[in-house]
C-alpha positions as CSV (number, residue, x, y, z in Angstrom):
1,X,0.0,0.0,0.0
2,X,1.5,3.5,-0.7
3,X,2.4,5.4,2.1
4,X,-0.5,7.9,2.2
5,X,-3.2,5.9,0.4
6,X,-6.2,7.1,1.6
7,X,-5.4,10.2,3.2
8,X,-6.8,13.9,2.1
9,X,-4.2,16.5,2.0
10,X,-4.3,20.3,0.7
11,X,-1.3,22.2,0.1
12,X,-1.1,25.9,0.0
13,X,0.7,27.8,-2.8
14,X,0.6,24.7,-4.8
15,X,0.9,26.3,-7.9
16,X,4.6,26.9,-8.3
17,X,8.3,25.5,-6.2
18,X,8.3,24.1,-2.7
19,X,3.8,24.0,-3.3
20,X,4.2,22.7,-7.2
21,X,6.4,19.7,-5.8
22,X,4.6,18.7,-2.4
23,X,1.6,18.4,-4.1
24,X,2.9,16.1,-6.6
25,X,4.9,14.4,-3.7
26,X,1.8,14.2,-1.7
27,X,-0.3,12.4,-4.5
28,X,3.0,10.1,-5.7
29,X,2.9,9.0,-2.1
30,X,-0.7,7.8,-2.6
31,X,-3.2,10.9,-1.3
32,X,-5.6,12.6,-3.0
33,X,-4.7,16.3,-3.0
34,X,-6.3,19.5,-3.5
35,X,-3.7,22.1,-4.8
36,X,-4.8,25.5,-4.1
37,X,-2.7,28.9,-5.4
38,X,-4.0,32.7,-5.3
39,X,-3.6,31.6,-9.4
40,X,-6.6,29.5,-10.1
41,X,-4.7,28.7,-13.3
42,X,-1.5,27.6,-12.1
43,X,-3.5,25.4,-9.2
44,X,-5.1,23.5,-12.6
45,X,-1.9,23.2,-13.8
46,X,-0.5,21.6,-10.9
47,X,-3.7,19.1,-10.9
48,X,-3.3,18.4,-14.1
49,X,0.3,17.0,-13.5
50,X,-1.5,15.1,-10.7
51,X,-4.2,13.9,-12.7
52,X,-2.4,12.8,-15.6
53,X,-1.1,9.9,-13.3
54,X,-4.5,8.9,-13.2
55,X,-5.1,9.9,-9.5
56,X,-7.8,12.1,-8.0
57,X,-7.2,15.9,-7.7
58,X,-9.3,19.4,-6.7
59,X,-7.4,22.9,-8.0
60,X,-8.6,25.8,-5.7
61,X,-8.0,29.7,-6.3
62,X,-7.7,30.8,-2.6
63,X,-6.3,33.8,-1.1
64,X,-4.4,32.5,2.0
65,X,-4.4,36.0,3.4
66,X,-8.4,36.6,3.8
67,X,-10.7,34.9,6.2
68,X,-13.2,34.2,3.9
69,X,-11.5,32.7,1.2
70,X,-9.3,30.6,3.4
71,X,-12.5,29.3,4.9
72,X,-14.0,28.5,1.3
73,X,-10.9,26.6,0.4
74,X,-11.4,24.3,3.2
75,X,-15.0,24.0,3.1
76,X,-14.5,22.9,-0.7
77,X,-12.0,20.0,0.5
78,X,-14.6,18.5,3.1
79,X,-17.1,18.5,0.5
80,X,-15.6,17.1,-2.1
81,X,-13.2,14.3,-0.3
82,X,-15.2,14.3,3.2
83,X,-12.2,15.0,4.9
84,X,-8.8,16.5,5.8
85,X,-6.2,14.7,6.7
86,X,-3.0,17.0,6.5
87,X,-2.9,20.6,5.6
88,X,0.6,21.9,4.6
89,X,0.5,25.6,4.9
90,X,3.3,26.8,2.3
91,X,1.9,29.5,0.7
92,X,3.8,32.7,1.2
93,X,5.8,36.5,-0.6
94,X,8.6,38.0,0.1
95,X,10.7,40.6,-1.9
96,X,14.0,41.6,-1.7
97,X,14.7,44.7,0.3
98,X,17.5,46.1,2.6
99,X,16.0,46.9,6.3
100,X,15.4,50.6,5.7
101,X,13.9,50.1,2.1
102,X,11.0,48.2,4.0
103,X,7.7,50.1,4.1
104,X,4.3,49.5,6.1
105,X,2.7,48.1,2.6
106,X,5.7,45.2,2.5
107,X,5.6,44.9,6.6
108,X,1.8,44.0,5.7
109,X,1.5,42.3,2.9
110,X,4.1,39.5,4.1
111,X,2.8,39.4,7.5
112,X,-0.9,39.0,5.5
113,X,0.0,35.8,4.1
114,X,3.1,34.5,5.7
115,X,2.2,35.0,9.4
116,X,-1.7,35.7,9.6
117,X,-2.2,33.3,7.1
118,X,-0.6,29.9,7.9
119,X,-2.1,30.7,11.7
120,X,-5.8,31.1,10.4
121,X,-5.4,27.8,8.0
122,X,-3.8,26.5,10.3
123,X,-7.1,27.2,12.7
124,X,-9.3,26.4,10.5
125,X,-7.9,22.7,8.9
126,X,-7.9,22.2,13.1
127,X,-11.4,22.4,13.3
128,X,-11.9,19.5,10.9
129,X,-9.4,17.4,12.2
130,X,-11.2,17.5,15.5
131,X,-14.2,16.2,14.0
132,X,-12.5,13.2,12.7
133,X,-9.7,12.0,15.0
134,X,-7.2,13.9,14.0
135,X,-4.5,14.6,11.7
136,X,-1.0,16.6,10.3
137,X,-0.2,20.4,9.8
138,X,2.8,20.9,8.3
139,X,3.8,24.8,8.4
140,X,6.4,25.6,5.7
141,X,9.0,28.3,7.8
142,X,12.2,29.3,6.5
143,X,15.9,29.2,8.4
144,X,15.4,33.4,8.0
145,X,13.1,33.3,11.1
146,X,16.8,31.3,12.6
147,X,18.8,34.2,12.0
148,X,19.9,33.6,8.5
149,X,21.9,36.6,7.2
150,X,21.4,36.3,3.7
151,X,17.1,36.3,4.4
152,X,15.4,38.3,1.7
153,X,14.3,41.1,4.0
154,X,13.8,41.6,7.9
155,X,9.9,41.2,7.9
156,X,10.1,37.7,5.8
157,X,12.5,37.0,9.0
158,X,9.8,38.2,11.4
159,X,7.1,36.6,9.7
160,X,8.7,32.7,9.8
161,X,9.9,33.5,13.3
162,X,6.4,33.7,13.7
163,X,5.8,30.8,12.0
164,X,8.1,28.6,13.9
165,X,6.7,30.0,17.3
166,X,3.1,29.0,16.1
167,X,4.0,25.6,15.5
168,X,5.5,25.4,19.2
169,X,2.2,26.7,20.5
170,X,-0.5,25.2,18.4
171,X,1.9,21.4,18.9
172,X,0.9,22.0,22.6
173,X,-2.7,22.9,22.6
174,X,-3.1,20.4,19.4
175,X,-1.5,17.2,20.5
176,X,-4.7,15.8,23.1
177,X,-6.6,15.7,20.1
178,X,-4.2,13.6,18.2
179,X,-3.0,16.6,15.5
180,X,0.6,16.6,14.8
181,X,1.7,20.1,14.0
182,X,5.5,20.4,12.8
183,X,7.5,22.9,10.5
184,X,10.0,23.2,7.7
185,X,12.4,25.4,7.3
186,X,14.1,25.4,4.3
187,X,17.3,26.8,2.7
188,X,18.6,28.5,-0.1
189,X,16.4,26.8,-2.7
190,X,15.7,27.5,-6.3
191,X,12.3,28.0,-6.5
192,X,10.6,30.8,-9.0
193,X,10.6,33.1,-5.7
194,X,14.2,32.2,-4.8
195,X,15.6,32.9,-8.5
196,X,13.5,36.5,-8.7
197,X,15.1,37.6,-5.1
198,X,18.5,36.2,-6.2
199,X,18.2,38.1,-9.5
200,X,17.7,41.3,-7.7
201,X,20.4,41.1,-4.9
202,X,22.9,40.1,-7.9
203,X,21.6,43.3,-9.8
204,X,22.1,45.7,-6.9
205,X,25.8,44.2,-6.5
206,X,27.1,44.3,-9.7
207,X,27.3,40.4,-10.7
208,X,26.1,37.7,-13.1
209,X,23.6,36.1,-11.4
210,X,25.3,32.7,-11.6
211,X,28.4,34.1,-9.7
212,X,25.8,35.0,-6.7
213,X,24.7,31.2,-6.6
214,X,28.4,29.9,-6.7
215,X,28.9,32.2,-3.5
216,X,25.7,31.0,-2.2
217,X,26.4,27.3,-2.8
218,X,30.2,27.8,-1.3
219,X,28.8,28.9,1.4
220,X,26.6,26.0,2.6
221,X,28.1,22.8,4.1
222,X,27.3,20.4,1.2
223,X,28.0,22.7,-1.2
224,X,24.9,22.3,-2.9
225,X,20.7,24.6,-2.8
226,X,17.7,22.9,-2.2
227,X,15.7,22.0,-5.1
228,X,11.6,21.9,-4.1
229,X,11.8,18.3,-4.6
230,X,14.1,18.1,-1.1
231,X,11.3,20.3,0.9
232,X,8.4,17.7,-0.4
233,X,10.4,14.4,0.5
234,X,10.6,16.1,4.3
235,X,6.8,16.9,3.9
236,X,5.5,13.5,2.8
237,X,7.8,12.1,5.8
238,X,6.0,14.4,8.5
239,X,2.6,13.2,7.0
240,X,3.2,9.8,6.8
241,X,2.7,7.0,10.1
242,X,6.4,6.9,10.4
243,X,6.3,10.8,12.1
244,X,3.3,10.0,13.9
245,X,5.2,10.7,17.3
246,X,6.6,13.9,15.9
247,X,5.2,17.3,17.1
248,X,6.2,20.3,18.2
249,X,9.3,20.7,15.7
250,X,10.9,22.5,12.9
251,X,13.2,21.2,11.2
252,X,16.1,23.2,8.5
253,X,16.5,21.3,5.1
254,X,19.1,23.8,4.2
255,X,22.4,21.8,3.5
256,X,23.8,22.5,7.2
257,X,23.5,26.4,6.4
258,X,21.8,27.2,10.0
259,X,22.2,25.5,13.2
260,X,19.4,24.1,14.5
């Protein structure tokens, strides 16, 4: 039986990177996923990769930074597969920007999503995991809210900081009820988002783009960045029964780049 045969799971910015790959991940591993993206028609294209394996998938256009549409999303999963099993809250923005470039609009807008967001899906995928026994959140952090110097910008830091507390907390309160709730924090990884921010801060210094990943792959232990593929193996392992005593943690895939 494949490892997550049976099991419902919706992942978050699905539509590109770190969300593109989990999703497929999730449904390689044997779940039926619902991919949801702010683009409706990238969240079809992920599904369509999905479904063309021949198994079962939902595409979502949801706005993980409103209330009401994060609500919507996960009302549409319950109806459709009866369930929710795992929620892996990876959605998120960013920009590049030194600490006194930063304006209330960017404070806002990555707090929106990255902070307010994962805690209200996180809420909300909670209250249907009560109903049936349980179940996995999987909050996608980032080794900036560790300290790492070479973050995007300081409110990206502030906002997985936040991220990482939450999943200390909500682990606590969670875990009678039987939901696991852990985190990932991943490296330098060349995602879409990764390759636009990289693109900028080599720009602003004067270099070919490919001599700013050299230095950023020199600079990390095994000398090699994260692909998405490397985030989604560590997802589909905290979703599966093998992490089913695991809680409370957040753990770096980032090449040794951050302590833990």
């Amino acid at each position: 039986m494949a490892l997550l045969q049976d099991k419902v799971v919706l992942v978050t910015g699905a539509g590109a990177g770190i969300g593109k790959a989990t999703a497929l991940a999730m449904a390689e591993a044997g779940a039926t996923v619902a991919a949801a993206d702010i683009d409706g028609a990238a969240a079809a294209r992920t599904v369509a990769e999905i479904a063309s394996n021949t198994r079962r998938a939902l595409a979502i256009e949801a706005d993980c930074g409103d209330l009401a549409s994060i609500d919507a999303m996960i009302s549409r999963v319950v109806e459709e597969f009866g369930r929710l099993d795992t929620i892996v809250n990876n959605a998120g923005v960013t920009r590049f920007a030194a600490i006194m470039d930063l304006t209330e609009a960017d404070w806002d807008r990555i707090h929106r999503v990255n902070a307010k967001g994962v805690f209200f899906c996180l809420q909300r995928a909670a209250r249907e995991m009560l109903k049936t026994g349980g179940g996995r959140i999987i909050n996608i952090a980032s080794i900036s809210g560790r300290g790492y110097a070479g973050a995007s910008n300081a409110a990206y830091s502030a906002s997985k900081g936040a991220v990482i507390a939450l999943t200390q907390k909500a682990s606590h309160e969670l875990a009678p009820h039987n939901i696991n709730v852990n985190a990932i924090c991943p490296g330098v990884t060349r995602t879409e988002l990764g390759m636009r921010n990289a693109a900028t801060k080599a720009a602003q210094r004067g270099l070919p783009v490919e001599e700013l990943y050299a230095e950023q792959e020199a600079g990390i232990p095994i000398r090699r960045a994260n692909t998405p593929d490397d985030i989604a193996g560590m997802a589909v392992f905290l979703a599966s029964p093998a992490a089913r005593n695991i809680t409370g943690q957040s753990y770096n895939v980032d090449g040794g780049l951050v302590p833990s």
